[in-house]
Backbone as a printed PyTorch tensor [residue, N CA C, xyz], in Angstrom:
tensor([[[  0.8310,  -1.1790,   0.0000],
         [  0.0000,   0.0000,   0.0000],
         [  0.8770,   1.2440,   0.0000]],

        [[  0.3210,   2.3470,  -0.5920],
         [  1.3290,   3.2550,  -0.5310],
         [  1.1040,   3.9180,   0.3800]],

        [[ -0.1070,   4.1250,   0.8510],
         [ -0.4050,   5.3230,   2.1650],
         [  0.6240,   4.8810,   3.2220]],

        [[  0.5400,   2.9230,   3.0880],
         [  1.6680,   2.7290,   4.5320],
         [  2.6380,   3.1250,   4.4080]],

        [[  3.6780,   3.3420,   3.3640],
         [  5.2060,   3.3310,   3.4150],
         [  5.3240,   4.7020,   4.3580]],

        [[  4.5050,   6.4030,   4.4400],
         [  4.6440,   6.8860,   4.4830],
         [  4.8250,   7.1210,   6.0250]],

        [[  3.8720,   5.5070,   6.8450],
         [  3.7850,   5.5220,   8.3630],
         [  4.9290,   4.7190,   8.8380]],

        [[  5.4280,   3.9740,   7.7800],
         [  6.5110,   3.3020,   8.5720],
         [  7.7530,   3.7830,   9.7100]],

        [[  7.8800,   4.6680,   9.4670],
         [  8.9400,   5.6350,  10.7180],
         [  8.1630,   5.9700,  11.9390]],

        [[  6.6940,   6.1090,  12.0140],
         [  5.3000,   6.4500,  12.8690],
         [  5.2400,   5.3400,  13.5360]],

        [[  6.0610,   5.1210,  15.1580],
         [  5.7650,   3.9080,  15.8990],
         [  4.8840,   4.4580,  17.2750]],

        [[  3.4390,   4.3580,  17.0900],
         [  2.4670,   5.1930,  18.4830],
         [  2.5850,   4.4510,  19.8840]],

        [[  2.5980,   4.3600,  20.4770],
         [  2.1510,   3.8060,  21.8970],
         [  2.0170,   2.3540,  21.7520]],

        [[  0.5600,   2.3830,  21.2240],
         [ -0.5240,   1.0470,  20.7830],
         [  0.2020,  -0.0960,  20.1380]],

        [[  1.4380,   0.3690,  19.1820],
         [  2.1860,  -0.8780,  18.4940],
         [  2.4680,  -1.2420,  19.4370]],

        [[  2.8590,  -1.4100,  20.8340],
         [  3.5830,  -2.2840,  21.5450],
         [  2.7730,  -2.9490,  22.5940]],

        [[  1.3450,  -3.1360,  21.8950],
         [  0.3710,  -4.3550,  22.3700],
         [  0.8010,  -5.1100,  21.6020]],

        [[  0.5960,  -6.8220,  22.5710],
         [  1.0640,  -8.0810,  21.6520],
         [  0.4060,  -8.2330,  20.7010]],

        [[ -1.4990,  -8.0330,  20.6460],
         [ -2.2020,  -7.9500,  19.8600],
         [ -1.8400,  -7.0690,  18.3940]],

        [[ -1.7540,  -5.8730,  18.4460],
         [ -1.3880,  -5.6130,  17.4620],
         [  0.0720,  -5.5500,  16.4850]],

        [[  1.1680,  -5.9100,  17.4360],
         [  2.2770,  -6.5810,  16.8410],
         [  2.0110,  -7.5620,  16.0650]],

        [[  1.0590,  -8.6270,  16.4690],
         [  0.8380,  -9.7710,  15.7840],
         [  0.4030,  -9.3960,  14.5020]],

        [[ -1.3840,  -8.4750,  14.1790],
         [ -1.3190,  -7.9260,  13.3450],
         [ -0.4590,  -7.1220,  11.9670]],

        [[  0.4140,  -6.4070,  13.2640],
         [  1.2480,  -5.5040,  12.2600],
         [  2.5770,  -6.3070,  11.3480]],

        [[  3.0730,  -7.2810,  11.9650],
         [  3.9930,  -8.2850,  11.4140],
         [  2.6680,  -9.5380,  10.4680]],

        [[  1.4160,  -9.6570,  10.3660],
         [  0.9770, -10.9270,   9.7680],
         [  0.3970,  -9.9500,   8.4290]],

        [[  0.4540, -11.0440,   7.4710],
         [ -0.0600, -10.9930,   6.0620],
         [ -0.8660, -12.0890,   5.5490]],

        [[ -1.8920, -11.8620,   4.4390],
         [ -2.4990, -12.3090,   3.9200],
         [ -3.2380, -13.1950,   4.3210]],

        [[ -3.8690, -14.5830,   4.8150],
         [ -4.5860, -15.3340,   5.6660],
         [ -4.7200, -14.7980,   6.9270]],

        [[ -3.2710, -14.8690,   7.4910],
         [ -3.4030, -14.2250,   9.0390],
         [ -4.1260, -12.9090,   9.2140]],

        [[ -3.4880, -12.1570,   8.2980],
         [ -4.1180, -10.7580,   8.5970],
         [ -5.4170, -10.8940,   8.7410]],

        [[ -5.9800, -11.0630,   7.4170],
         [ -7.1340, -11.3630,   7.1830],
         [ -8.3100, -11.6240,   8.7160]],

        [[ -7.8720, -13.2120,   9.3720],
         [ -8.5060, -13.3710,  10.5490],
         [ -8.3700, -12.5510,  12.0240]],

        [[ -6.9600, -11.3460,  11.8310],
         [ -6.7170, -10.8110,  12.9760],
         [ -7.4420,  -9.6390,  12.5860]],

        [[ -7.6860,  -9.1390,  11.8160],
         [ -8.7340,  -8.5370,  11.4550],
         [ -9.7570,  -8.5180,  11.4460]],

        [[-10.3120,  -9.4440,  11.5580],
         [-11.8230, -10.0300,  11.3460],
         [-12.0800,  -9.6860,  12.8650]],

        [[-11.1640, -10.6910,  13.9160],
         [-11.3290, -10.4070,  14.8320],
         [-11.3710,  -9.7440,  15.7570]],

        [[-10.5070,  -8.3810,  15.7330],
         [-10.3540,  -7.3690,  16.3200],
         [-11.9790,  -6.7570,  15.7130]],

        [[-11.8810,  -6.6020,  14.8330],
         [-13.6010,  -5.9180,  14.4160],
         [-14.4530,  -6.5640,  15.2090]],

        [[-14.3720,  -7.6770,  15.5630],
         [-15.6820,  -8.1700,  16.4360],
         [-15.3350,  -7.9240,  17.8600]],

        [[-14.4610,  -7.7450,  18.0200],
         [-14.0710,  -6.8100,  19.7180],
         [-15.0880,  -5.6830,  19.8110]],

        [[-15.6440,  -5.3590,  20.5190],
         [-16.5210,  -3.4050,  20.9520],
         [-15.4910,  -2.9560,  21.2560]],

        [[-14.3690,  -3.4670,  22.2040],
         [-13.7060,  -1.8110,  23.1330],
         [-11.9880,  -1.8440,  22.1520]],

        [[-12.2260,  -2.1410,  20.8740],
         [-10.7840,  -2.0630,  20.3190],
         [-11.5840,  -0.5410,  19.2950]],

        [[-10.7240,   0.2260,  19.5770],
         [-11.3010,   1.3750,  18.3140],
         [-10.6710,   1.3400,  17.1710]],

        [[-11.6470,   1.4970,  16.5620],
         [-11.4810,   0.9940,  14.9880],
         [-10.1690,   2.3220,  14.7430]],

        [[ -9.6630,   2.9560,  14.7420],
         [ -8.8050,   3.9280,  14.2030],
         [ -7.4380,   2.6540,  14.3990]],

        [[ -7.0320,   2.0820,  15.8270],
         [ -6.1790,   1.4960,  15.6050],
         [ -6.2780,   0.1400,  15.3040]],

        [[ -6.8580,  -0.1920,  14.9480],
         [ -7.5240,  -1.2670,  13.6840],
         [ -7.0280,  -0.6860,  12.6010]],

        [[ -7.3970,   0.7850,  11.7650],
         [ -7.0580,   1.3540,  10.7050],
         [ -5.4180,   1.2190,  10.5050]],

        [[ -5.1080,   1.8780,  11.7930],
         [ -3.5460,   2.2880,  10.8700],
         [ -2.5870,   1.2990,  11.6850]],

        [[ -3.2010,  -0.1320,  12.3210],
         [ -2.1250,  -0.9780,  12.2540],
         [ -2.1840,  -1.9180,  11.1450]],

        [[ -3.4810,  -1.5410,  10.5000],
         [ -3.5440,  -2.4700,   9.4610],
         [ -2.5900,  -1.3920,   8.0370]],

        [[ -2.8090,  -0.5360,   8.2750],
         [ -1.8540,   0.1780,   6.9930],
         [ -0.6040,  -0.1770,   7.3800]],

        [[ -0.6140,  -0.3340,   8.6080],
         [  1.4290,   0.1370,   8.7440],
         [  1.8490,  -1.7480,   8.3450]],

        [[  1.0550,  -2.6480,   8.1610],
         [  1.3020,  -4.0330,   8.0690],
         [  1.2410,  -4.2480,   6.9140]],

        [[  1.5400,  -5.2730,   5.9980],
         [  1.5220,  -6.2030,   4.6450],
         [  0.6250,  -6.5470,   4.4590]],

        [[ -0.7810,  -5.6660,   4.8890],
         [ -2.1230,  -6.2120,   4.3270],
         [ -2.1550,  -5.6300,   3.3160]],

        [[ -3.1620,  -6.4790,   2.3790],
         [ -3.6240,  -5.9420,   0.8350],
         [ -4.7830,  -5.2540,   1.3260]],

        [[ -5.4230,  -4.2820,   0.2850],
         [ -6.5040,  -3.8040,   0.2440],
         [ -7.6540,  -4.1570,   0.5320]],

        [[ -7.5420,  -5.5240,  -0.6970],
         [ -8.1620,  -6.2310,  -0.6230],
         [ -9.3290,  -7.3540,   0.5370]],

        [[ -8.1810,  -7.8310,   1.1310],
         [ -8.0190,  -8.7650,   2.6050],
         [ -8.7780,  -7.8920,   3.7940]],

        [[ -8.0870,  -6.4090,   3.4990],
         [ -8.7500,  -5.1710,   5.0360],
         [-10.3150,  -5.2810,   5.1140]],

        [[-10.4880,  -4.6900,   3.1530],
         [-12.1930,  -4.3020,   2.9630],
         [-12.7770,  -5.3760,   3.2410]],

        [[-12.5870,  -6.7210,   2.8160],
         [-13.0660,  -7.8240,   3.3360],
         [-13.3730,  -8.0250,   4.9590]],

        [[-11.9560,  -8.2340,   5.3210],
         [-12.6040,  -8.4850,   6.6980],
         [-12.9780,  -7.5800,   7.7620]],

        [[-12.8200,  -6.3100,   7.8300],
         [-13.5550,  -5.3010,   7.9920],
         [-15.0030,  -5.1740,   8.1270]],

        [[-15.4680,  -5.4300,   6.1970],
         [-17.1100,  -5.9310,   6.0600],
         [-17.5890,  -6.7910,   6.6400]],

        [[-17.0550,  -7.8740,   6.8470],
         [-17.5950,  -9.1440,   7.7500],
         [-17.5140,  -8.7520,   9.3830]],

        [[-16.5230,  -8.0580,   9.4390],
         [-16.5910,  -7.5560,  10.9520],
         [-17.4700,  -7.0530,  11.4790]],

        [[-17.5160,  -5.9380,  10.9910],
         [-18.4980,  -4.7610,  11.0660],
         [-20.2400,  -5.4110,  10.6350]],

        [[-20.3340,  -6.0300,  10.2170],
         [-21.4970,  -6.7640,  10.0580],
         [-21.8990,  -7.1390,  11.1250]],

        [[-22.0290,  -7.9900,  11.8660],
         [-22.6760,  -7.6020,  13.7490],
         [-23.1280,  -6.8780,  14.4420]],

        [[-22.2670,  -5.5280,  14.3660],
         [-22.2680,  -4.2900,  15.4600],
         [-23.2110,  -3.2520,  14.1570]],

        [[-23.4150,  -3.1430,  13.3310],
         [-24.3560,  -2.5780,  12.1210],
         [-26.2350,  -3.0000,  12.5090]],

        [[-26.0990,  -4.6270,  12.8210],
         [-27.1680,  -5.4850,  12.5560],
         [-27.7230,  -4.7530,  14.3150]],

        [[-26.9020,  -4.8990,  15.0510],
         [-27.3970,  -4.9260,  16.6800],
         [-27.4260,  -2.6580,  16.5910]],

        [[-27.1040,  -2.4580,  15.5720],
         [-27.7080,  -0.8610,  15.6210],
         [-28.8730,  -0.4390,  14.8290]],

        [[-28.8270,  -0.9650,  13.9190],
         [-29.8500,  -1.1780,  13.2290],
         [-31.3270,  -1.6490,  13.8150]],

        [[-31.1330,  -3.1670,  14.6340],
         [-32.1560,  -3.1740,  15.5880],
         [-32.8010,  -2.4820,  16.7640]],

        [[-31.3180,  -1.9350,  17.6020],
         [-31.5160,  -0.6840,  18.5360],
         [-32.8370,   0.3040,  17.7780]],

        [[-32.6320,   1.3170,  16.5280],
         [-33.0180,   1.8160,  16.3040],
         [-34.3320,   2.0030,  15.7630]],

        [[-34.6280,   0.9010,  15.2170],
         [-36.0620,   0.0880,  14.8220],
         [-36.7030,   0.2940,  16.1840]],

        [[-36.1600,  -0.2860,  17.3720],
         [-36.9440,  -0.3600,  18.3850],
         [-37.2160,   0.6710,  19.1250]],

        [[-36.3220,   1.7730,  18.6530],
         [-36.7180,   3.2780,  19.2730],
         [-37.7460,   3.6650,  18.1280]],

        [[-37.8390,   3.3790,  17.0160],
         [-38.4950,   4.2160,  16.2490],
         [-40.0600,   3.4620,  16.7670]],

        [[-40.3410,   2.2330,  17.0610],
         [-41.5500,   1.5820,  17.4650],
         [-41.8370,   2.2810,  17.8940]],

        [[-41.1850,   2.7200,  19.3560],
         [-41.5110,   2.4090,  20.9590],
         [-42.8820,   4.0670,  21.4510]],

        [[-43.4920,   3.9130,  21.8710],
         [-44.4410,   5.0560,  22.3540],
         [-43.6230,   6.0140,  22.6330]],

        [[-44.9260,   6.8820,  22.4670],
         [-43.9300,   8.7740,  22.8800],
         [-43.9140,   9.0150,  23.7650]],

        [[-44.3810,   8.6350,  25.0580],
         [-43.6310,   8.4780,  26.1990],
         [-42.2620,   8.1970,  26.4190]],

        [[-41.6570,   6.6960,  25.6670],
         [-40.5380,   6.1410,  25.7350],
         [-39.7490,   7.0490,  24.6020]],

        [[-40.0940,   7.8010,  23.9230],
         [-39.3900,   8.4260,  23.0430],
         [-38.5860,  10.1470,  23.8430]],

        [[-39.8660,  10.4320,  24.4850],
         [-39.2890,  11.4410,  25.1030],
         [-38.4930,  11.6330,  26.4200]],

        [[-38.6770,  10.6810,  27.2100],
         [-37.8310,  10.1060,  27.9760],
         [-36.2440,  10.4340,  27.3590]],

        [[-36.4090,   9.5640,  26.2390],
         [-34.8840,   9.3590,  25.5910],
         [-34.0920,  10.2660,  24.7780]],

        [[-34.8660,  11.4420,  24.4310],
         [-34.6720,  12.4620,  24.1650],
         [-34.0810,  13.2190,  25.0280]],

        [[-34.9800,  13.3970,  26.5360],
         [-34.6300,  13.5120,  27.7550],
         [-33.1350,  13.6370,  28.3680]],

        [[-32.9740,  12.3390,  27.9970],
         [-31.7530,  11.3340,  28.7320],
         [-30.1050,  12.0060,  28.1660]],

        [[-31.0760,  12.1400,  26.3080],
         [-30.0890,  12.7060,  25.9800],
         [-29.7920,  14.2380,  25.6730]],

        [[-30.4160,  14.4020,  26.1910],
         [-29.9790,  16.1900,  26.6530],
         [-29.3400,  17.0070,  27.9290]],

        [[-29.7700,  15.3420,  28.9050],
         [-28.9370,  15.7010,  30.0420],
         [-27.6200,  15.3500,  29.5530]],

        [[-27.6330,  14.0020,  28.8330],
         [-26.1340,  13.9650,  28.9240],
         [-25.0430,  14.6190,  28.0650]],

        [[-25.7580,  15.4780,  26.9690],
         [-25.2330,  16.3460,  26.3030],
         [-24.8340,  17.6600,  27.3320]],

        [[-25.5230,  18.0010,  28.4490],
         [-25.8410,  19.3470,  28.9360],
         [-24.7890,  18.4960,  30.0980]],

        [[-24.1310,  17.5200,  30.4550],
         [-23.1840,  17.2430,  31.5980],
         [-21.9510,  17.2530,  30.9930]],

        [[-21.6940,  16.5760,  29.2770],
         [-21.0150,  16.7140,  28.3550],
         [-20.3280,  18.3470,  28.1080]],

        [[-21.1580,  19.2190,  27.8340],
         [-20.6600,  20.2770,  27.6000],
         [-19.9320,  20.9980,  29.0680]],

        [[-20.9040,  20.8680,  29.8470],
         [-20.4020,  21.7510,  31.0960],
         [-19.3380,  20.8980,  31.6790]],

        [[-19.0260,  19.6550,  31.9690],
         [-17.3340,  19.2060,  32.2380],
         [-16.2950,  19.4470,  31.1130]],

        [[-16.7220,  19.3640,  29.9410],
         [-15.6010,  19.8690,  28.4940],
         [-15.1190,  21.4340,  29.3200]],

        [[-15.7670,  22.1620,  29.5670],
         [-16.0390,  23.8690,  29.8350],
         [-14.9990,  23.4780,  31.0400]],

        [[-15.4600,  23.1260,  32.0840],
         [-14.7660,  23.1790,  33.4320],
         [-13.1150,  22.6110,  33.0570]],

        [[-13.0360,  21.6430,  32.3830],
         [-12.2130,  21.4470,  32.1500],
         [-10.9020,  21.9240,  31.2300]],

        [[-11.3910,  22.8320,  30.3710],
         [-10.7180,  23.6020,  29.5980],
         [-10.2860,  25.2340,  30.4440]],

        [[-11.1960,  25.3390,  31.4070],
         [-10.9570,  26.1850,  32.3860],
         [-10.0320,  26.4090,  33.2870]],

        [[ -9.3330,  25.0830,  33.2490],
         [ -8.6160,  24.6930,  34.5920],
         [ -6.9460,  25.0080,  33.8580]]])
């Protein structure tokens, strides 16, 4: 890939999980399934998913693949989330509207306090 050559000198923090060493040293089959699998993790963020897979000997090919299959799960279980808000009575709708305005309105005012300090 060419975008990687440009990260190869770029060693972050995160490369020196075993997990993604493994990644960043495997190609083609391997990659492929360490990929797959990290996508089906929730608490791995996909950014370093992204650029340990650039900085490695994956093809293009192999990423978009298992990526798509990854990401296929966590799509299906949002997708349903949202169906079931769009059902649900306007009671339960405004509630959640609610919910999320407090937590936008606790969101902003610790960002604030904190940039204050």
């Amino acid at each position: 890939m060419v975008i990687s050559k440009g990260f190869q000198t770029f060693k972050p923090k995160f490369m020196k999980n075993r997990w993604v060493m493994l990644l960043h040293k495997s190609q083609g089959y391997h990659a492929f399934w360490m990929i797959l699998m990290l996508r089906l993790l929730p608490f791995i963020p996909s950014g370093v998913i992204n650029l340990t897979a650039a900085l490695s000997k994956t093809g293009m090919l192999l990423f978009f693949l298992a990526t798509s299959i990854g990401k296929l799960p966590a799509l299906l279980v949002e997708a349903y989330s949202v169906s079931q808000v769009l059902k649900a009575s306007g009671d339960v709708r405004i509630v959640l509207v609610l919910l999320i305005l407090v937590i936008a309105i606790v969101y902003y005012f610790n960002r604030n306090k904190k940039k204050g300090m």
